[in-house]
N, C-alpha and C positions, 0 to 999 in steps of 0.2 A: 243714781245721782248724776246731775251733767254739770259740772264746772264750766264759768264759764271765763278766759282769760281775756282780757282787754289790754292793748297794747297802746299807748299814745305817748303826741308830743304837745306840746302845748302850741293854741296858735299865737302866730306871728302876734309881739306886745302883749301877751299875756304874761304875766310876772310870775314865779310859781310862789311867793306868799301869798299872792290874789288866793289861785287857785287852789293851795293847800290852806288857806281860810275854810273857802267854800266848802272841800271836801269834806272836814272835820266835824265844821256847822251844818251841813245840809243833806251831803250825800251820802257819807257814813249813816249816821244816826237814820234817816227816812228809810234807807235801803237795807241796814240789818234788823230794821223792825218788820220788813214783810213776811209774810207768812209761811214765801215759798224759796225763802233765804235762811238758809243752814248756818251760812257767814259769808261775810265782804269784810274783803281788806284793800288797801290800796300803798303799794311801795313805790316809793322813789327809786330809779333806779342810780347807784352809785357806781357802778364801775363794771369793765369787761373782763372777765377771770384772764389770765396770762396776757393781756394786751392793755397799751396804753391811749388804743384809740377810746374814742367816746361811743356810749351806750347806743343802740338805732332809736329805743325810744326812751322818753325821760321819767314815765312811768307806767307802771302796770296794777289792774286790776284784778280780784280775784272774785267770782263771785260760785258759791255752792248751793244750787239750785236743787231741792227738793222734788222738785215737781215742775216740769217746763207748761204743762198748761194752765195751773196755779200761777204759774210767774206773768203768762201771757194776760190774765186776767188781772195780775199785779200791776202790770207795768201799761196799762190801760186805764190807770186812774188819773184823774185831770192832777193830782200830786206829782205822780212819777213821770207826765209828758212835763210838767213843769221843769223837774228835776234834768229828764231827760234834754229838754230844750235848751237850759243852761248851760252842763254838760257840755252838748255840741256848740255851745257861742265859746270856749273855755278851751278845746281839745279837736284835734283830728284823731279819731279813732280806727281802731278793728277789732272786732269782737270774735271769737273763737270761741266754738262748742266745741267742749272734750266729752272723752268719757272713758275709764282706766282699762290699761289694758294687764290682759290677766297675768301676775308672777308666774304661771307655770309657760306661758302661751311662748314665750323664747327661750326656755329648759330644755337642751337638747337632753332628751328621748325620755321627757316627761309623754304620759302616757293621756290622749285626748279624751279616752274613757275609763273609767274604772278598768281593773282585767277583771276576766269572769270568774267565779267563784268555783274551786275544784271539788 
């Protein structure tokens, strides 16, 4: 599975009621119906742990992709460039492919193979 994180702010004059309309109405719902979405969420961001400066971006998305070449064929419908197009009139983004790294892989003197059998 490839998670994908989305970082944005809204553009210059966009109000975030506008925008969190939209999302509820149009971007939520289209986008956890596809086929090659496990889930999508999207948070506001409220605050920086131990500091009183402001967040870098005002919100984030999360999206858990099933299948990236599913999704490419997803996100290639005259719906989702719609969706997609919006989107970009609404936010300055950045999109970020994850993909998890293993709980043993920073376990000092976890063992990267089985041992062999005595």
């Amino acid at each position: 599975m490839t998670r994908i994180i989305v970082l944005f702010n809204l553009k210059p004059g966009v109000q975030p009621a506008v925008y969190e309309e939209w999302a509820t109405r149009v971007d939520l719902p289209i986008v956890n119906r596809l086929r090659s979405i496990d889930g999508f969420e999207v948070f506001k961001s409220a605050s920086l742990l131990g500091s009183t400066a402001p967040p870098p971006y005002q919100y984030i998305e999360v999206l858990d992709v099933n299948d990236m070449a599913s999704f490419g064929v997803d996100i290639a419908t005259a719906t989702m460039q719609r969706v997609a197009a919006e989107f970009a009139a609404l936010a300055d983004a950045t999109f970020i492919l994850t993909e998890p790294v293993s709980a043993a892989a920073g376990v000092k003197g976890a063992a990267a193979e089985p041992p062999p059998h005595a």
